[in-house]
DSSP file (Angstrom, degrees, kcal/mol; ACC not computed):
  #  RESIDUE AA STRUCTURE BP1 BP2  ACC     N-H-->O    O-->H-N    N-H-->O    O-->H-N    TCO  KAPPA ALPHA  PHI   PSI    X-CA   Y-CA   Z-CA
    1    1 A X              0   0    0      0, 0.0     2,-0.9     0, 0.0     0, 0.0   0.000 360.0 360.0 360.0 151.2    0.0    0.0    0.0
    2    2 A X        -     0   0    0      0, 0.0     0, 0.0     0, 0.0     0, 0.0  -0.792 360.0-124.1-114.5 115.2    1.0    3.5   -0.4
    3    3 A X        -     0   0    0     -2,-0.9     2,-0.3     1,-0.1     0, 0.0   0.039  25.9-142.8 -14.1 111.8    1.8    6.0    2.2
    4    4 A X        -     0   0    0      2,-0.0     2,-0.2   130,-0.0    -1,-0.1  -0.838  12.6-130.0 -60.9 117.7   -0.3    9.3    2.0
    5    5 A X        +     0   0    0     -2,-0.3   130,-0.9   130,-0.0     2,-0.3  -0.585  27.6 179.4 -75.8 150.9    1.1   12.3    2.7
    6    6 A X  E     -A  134   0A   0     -2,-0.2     2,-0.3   128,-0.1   128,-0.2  -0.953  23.3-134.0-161.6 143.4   -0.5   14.6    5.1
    7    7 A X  E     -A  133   0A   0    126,-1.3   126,-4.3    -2,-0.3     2,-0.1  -0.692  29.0-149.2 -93.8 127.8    0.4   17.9    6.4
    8    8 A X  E     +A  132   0A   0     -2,-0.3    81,-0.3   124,-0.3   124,-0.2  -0.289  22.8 173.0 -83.2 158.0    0.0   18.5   10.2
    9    9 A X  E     +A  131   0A   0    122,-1.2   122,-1.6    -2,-0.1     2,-0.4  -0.523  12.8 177.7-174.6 113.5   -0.8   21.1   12.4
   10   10 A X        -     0   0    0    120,-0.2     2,-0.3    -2,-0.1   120,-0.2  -0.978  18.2-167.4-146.5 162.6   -1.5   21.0   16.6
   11   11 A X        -     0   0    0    118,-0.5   118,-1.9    -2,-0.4     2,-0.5  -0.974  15.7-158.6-131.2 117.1   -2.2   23.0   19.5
   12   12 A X  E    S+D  128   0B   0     -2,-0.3   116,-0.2   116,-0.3    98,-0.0  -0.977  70.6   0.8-129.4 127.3   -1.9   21.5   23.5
   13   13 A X  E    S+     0   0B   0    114,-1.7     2,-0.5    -2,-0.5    -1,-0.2   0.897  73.3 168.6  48.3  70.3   -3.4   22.9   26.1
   14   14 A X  E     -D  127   0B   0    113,-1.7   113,-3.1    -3,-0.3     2,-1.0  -0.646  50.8-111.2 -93.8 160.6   -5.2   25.7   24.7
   15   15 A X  S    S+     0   0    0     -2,-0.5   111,-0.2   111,-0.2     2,-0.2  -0.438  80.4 122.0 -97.6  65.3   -7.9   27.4   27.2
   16   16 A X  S    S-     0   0    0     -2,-1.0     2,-0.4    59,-0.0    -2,-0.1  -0.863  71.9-111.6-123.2 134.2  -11.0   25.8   24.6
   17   17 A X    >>  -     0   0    0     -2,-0.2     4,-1.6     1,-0.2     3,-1.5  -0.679  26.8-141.4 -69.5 144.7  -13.7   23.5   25.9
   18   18 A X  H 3> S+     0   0    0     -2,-0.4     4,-1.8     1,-0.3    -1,-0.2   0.648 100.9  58.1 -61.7 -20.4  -13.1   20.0   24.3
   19   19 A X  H 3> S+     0   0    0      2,-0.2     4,-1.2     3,-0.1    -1,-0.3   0.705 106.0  50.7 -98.6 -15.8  -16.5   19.2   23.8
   20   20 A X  H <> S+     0   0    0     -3,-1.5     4,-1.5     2,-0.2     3,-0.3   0.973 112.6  48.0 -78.7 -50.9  -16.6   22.5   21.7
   21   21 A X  H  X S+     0   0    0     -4,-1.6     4,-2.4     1,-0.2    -2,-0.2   0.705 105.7  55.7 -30.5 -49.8  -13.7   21.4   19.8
   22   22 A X  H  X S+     0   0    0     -4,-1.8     4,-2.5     1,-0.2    -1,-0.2   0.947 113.2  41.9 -80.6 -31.2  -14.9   17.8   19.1
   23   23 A X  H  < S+     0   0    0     -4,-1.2     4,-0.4    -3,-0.3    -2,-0.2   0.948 114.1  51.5 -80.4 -18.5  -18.1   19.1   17.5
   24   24 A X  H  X S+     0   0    0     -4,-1.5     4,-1.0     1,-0.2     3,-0.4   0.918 111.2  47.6 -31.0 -60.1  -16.1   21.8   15.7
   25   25 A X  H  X S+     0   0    0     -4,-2.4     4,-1.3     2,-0.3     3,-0.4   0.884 110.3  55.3 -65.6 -46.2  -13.7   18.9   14.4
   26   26 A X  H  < S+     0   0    0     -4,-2.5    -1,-0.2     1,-0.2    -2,-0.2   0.497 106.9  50.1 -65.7  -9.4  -16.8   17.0   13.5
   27   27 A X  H  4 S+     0   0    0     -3,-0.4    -2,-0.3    -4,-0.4    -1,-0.2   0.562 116.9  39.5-106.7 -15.4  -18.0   19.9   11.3
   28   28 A X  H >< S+     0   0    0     -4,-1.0     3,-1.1    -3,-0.4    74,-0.4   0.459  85.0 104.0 -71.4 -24.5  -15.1   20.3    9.6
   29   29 A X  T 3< S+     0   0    0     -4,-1.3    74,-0.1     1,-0.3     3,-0.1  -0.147  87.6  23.2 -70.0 150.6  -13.6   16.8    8.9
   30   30 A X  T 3  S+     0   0    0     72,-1.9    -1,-0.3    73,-0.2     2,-0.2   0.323  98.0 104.5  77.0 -17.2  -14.1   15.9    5.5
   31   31 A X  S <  S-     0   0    0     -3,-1.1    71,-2.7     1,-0.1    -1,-0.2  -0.446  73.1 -93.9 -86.5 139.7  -14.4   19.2    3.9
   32   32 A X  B  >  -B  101   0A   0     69,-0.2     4,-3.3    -2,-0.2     5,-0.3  -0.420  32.0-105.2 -75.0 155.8  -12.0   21.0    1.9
   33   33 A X  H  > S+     0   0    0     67,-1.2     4,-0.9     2,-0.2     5,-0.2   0.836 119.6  41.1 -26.8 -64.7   -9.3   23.7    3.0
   34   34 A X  H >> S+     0   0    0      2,-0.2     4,-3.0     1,-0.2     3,-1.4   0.935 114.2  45.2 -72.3 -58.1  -11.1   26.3    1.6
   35   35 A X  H 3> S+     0   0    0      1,-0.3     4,-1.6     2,-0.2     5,-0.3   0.923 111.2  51.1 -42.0 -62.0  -14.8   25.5    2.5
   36   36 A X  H 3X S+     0   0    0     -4,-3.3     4,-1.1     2,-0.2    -1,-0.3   0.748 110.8  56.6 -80.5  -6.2  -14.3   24.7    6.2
   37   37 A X  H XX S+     0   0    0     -3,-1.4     4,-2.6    -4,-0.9     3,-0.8   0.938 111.9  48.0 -31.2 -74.8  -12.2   28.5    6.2
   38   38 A X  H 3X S+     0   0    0     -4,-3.0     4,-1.5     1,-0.3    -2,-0.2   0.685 110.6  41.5 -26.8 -57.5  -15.1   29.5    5.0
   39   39 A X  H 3< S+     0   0    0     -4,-1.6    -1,-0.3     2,-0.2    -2,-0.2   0.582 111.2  58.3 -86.7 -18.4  -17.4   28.1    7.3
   40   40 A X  H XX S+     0   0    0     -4,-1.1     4,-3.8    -3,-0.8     3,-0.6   0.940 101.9  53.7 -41.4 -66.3  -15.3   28.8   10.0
   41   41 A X  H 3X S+     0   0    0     -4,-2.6     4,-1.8     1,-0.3     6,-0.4   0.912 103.9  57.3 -67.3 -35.8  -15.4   32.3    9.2
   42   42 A X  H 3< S+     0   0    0     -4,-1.5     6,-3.6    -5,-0.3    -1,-0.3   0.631 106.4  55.3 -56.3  -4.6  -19.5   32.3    9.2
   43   43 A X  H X4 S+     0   0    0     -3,-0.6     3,-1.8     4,-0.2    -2,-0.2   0.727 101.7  48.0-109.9 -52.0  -19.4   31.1   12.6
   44   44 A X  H 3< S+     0   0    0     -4,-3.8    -2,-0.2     1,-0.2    -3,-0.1   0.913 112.0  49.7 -67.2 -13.6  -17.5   33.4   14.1
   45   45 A X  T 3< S-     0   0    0     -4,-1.8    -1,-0.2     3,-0.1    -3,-0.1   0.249 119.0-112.3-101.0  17.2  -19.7   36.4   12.4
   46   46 A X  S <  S+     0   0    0     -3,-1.8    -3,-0.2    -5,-0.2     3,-0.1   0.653  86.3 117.0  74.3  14.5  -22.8   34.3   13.8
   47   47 A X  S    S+     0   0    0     -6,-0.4     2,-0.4     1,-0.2    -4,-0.2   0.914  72.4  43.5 -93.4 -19.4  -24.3   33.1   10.3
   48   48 A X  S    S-     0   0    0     -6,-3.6    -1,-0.2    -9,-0.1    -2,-0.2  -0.976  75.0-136.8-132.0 136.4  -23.8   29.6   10.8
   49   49 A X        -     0   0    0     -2,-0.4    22,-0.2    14,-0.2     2,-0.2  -0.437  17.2-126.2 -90.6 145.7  -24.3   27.3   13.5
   50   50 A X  B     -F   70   0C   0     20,-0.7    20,-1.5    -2,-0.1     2,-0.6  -0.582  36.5-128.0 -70.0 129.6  -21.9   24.4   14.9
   51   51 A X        -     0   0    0    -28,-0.2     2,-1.4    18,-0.2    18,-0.3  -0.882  20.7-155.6 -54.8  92.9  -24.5   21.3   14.8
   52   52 A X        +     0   0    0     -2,-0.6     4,-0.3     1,-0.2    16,-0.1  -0.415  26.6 161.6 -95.4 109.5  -24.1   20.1   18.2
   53   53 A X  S    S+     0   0    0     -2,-1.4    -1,-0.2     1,-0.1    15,-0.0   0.538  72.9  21.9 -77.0   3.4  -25.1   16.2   18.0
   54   54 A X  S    S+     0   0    0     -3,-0.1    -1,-0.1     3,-0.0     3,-0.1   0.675 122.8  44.9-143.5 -25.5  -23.8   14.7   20.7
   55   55 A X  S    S+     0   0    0    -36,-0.2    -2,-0.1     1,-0.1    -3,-0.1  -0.219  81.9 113.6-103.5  40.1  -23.1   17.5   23.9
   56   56 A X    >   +     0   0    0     -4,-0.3     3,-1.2     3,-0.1    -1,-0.1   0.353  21.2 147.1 -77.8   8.2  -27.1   19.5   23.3
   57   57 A X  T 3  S-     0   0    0      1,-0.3    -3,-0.0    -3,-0.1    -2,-0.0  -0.208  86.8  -7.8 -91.3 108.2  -28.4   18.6   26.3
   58   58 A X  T 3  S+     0   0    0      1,-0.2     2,-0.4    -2,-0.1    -1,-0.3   0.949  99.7 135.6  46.5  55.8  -30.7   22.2   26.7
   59   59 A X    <   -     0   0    0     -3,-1.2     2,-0.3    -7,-0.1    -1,-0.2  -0.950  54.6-113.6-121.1 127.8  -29.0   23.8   23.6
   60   60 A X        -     0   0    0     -2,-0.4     0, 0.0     9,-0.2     0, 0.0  -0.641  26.3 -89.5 -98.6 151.0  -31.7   25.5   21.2
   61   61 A X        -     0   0    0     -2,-0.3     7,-0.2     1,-0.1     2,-0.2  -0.041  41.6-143.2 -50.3 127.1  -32.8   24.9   18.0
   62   62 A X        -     0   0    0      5,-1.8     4,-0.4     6,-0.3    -1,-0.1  -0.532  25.2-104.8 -83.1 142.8  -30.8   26.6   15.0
   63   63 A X  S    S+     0   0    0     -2,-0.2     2,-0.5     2,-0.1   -14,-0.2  -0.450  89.5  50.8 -74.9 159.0  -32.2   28.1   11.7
   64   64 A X  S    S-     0   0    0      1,-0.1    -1,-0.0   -16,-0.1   -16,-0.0  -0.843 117.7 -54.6 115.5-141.0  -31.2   25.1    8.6
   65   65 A X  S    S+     0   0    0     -2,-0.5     2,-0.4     2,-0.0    -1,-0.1  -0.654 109.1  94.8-130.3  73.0  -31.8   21.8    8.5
   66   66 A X        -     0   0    0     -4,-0.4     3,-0.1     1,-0.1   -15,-0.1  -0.883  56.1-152.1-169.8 164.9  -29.9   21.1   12.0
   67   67 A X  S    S+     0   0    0     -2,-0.4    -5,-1.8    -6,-0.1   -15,-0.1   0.563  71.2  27.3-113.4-127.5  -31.5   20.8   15.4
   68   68 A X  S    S+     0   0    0     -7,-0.2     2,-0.3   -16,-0.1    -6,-0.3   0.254  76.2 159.2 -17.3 156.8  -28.9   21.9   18.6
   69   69 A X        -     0   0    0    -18,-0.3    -9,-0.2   -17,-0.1   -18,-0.2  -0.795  22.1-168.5 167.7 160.5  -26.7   24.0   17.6
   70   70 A X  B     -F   50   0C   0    -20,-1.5   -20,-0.7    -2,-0.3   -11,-0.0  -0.580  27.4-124.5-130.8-173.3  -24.1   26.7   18.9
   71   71 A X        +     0   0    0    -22,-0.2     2,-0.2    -2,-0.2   -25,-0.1  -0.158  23.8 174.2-134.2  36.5  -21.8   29.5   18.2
   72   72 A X     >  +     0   0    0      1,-0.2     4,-1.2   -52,-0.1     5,-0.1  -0.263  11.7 171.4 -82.7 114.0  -18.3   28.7   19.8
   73   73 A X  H  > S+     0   0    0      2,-0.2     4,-1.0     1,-0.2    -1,-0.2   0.615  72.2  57.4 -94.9 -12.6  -16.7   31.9   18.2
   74   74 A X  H  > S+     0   0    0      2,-0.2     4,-1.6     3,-0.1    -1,-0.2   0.844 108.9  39.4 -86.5 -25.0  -13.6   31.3   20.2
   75   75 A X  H  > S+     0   0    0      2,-0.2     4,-1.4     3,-0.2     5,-0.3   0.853 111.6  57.7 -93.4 -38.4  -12.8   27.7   19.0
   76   76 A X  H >X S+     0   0    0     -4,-1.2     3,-3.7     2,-0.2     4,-3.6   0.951 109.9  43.3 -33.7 -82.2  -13.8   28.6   15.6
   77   77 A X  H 3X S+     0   0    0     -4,-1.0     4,-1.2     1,-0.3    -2,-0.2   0.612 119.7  45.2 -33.0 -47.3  -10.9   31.5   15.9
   78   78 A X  H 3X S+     0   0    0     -4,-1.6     4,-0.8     2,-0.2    -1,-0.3   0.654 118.9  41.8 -50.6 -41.0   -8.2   28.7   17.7
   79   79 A X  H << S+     0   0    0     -3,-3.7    -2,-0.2    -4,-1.4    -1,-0.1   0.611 107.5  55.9-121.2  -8.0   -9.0   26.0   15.2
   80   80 A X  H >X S+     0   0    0     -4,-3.6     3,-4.3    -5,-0.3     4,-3.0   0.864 109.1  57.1 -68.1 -58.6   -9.1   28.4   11.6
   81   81 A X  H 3X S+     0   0    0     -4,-1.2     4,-2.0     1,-0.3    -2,-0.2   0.792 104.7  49.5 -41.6 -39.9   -5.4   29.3   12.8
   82   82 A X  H 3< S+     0   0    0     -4,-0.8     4,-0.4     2,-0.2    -1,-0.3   0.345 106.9  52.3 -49.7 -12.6   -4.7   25.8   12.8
   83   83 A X  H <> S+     0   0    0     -3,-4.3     4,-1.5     2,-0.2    -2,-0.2   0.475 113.6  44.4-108.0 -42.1   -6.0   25.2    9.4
   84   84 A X  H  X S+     0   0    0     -4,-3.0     4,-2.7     2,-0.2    -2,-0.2   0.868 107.8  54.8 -93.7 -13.4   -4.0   27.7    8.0
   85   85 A X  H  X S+     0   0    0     -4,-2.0     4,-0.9    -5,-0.5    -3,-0.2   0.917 113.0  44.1 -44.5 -50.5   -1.2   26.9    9.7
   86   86 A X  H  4 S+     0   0    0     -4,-0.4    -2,-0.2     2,-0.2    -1,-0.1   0.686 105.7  60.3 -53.8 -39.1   -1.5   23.5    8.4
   87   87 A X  H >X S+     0   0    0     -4,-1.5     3,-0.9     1,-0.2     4,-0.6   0.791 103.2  54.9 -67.3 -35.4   -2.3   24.8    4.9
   88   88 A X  H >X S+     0   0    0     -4,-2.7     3,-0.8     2,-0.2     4,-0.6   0.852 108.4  48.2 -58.5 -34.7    1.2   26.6    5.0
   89   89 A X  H 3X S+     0   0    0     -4,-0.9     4,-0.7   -81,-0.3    -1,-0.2   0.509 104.2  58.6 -84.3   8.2    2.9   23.1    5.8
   90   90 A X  H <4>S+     0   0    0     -3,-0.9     5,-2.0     1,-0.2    -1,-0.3   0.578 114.4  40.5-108.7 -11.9    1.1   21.2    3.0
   91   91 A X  H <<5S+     0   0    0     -3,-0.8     3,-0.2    -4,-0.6    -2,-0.2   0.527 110.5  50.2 -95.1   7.5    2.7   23.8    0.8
   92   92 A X  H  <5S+     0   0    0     -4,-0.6    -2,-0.2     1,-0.1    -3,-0.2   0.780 115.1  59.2 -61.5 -49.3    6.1   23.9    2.4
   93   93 A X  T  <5S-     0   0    0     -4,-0.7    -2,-0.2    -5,-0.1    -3,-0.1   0.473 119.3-109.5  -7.4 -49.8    5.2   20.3    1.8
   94   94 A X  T   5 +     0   0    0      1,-0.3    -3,-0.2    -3,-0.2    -1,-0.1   0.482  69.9 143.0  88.6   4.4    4.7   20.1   -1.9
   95   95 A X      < -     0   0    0     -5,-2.0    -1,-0.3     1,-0.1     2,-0.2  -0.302  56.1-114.6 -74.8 153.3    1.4   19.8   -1.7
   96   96 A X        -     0   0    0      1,-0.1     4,-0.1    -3,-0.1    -1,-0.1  -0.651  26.4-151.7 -85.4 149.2   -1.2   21.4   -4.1
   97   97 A X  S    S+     0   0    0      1,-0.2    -1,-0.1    -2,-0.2    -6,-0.1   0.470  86.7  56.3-101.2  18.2   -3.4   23.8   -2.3
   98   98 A X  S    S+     0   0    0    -65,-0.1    -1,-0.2   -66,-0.0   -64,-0.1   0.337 106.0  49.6-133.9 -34.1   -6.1   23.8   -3.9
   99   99 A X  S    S+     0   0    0     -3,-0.1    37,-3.1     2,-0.1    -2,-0.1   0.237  79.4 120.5-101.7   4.5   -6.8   20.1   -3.5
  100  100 A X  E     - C   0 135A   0     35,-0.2   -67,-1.2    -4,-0.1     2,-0.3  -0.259  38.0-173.7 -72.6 158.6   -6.2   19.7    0.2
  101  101 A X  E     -BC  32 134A   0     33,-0.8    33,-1.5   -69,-0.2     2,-1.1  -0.972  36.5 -99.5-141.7 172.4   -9.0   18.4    2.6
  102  102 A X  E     + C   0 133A   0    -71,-2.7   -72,-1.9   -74,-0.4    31,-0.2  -0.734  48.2 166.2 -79.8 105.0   -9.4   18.0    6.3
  103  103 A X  E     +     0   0A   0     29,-2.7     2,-0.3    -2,-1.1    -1,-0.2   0.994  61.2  21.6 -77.5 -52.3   -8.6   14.3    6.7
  104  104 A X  E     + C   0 132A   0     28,-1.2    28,-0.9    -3,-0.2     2,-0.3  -0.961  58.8 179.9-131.6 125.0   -8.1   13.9   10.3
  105  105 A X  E     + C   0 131A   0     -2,-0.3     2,-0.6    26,-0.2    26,-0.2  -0.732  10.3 177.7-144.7  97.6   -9.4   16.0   12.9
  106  106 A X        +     0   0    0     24,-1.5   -84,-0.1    -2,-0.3    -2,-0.0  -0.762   9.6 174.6 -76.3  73.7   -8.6   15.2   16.9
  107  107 A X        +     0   0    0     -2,-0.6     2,-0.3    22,-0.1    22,-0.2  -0.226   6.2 175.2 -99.2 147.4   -9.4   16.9   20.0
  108  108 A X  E     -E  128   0B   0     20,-2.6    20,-1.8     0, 0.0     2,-0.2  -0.836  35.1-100.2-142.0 179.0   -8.7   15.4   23.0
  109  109 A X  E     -E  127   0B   0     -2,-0.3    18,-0.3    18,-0.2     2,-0.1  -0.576  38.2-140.5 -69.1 145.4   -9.2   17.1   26.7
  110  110 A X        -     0   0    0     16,-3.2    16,-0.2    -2,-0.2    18,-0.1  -0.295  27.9 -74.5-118.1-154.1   -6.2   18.6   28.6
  111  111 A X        -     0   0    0     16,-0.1     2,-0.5    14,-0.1    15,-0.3  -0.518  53.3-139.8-104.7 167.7   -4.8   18.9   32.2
  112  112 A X        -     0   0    0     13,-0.1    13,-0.1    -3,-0.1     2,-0.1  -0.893  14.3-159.1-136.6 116.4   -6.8   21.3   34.1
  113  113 A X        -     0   0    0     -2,-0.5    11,-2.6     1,-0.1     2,-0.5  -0.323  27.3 -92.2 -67.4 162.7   -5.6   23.6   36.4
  114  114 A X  B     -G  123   0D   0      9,-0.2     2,-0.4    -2,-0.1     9,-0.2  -0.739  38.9-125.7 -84.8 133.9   -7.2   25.7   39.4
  115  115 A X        -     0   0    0      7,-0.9     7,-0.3    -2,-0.5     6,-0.0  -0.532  29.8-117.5 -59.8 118.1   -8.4   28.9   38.4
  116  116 A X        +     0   0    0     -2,-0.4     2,-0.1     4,-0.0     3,-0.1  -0.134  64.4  69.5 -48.0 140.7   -6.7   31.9   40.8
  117  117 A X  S    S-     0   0    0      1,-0.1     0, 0.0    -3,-0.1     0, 0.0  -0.466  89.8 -53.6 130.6 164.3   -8.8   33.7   42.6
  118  118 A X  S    S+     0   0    0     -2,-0.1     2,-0.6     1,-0.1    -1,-0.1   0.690 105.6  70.4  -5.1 -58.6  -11.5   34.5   45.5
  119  119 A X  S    S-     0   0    0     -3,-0.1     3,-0.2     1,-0.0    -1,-0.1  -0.837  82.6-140.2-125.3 122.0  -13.8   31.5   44.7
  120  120 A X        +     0   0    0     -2,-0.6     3,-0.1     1,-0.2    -2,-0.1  -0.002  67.5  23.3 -87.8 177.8  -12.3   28.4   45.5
  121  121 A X  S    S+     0   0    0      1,-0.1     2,-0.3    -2,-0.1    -1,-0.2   0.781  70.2 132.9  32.0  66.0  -12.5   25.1   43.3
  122  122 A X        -     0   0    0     -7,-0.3    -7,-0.9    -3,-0.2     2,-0.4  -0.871  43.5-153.8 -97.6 131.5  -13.2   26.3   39.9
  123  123 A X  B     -G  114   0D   0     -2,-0.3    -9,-0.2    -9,-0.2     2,-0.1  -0.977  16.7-117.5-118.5 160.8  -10.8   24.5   37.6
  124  124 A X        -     0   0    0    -11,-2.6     2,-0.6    -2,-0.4  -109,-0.0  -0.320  27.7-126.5 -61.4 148.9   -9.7   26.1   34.2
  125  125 A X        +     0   0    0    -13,-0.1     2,-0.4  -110,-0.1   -13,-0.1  -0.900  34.3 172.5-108.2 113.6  -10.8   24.1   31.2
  126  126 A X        +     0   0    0     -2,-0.6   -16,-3.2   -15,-0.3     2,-0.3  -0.794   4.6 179.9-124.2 156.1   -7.9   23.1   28.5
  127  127 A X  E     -DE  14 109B   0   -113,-3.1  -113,-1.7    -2,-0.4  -114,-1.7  -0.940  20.1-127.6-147.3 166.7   -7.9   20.8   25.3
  128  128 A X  E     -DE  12 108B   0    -20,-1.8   -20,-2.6    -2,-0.3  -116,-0.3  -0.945  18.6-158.2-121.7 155.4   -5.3   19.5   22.4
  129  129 A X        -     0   0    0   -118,-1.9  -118,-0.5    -2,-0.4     2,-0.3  -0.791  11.3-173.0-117.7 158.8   -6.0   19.7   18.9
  130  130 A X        -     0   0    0     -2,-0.3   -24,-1.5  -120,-0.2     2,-0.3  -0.857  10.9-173.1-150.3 111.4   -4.5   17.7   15.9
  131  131 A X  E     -AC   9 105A   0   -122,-1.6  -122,-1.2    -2,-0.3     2,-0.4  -0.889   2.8-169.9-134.3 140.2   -5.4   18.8   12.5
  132  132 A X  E     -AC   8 104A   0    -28,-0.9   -29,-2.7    -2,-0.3   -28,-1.2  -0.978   4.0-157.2-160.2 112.0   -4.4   16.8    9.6
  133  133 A X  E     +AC   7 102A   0   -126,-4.3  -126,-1.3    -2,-0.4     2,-0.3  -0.863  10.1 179.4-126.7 154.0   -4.6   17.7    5.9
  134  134 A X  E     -AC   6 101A   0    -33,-1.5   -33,-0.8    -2,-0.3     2,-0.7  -0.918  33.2-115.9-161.7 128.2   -4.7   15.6    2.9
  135  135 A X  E     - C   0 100A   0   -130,-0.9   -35,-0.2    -2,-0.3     3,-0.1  -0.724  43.8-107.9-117.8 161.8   -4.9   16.2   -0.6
  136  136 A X        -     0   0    0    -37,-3.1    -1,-0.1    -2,-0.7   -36,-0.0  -0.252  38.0-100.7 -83.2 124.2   -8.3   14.8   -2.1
  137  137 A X        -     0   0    0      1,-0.1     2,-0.4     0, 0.0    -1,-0.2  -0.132  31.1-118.0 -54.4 138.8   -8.1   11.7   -4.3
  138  138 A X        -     0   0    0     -3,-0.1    -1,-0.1     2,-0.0    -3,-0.0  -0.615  37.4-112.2 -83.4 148.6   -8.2   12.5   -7.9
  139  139 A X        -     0   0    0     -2,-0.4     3,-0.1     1,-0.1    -1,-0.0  -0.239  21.1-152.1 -55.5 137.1  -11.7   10.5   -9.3
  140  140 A X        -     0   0    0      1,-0.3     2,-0.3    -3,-0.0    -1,-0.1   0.907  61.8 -16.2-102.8 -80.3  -10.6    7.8  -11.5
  141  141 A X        -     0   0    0      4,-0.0    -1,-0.3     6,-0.0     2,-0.3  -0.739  67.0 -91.9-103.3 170.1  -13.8    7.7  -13.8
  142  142 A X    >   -     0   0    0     -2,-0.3     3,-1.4     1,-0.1     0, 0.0  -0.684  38.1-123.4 -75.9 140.7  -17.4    8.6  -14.2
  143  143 A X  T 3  S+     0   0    0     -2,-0.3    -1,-0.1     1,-0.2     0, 0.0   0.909 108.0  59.9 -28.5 -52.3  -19.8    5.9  -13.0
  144  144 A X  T 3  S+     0   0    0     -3,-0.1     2,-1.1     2,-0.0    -1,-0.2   0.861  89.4  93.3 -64.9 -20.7  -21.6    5.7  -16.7
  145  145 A X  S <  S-     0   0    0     -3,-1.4    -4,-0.0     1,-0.0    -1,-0.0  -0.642  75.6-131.7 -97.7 136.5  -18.4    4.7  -18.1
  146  146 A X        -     0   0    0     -2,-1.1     2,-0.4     1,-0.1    -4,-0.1  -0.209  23.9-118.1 -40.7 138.2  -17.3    1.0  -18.7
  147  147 A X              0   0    0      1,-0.1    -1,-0.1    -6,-0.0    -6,-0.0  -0.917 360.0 360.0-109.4 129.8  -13.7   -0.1  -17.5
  148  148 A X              0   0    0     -2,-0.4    -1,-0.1     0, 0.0    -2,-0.0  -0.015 360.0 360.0-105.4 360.0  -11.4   -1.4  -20.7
């Protein structure tokens, strides 16, 4: 089998909830460079909503064809910078840039400190990210056509 290249990009212990991150990362995966930019940037200017499918639990209904939904305009902002960060190392890379997608897209939770201050046993909330780009297989044939 042959090895794929993919261009990298991560962030550890940023001060992001993880559970915003993983539905972020689940709204983005699969999507090309440019489109999940895009869509990024419509989320932070409020026009499009994060689906959330799996942490809604009393999250309200969004205009579209999704149910739950949010706005995390700060993990949008954390995780475009990461996508173009990444898009610079897939053309440091050799990669075309124009053909890249989000292949792989991880969040994990991170250590959590206690927050400083007056009011005691708060702790601060941290996550890792792992962003992973891929450039999009080219289509071998049309369906209609017959293989020789």
């Amino acid at each position: 089998m042959e090895q794929q290249k993919e261009a990298t990009a991560s962030g550890s212990n940023l001060p992001l909830s993880y559970k915003n991150i993983a539905m972020v990362g689940d709204f983005i995966r699969g999507r090309t460079v440019e489109k999940a930019k895009w869509l990024l940037q419509r989320v932070m200017e409020k026009k499009v909503a994060v689906p959330y499918t799996k942490f809604n639990m009393d999250r309200g209904h969004k205009k579209g064809e999704i149910a739950a939904g949010r706005y995390p305009i700060k993990t949008a902002a954390e995780v475009l910078n990461l996508l173009k960060s990444a898009e610079s190392n897939a053309i440091n890379m050799g990669m075309n840039a124009s053909n890249l997608v989000v292949s792989r897209f991880i969040g994990n939770k991170g250590s959590t400190s206690w927050r400083s201050g007056r009011k005691r046993r708060i702790q601060a909330k941290t996550a890792h990210i792992e962003l992973f780009l891929a450039e999009k297989k080219a289509e071998n044939k049309k369906k209609g056509e017959a293989k020789k």
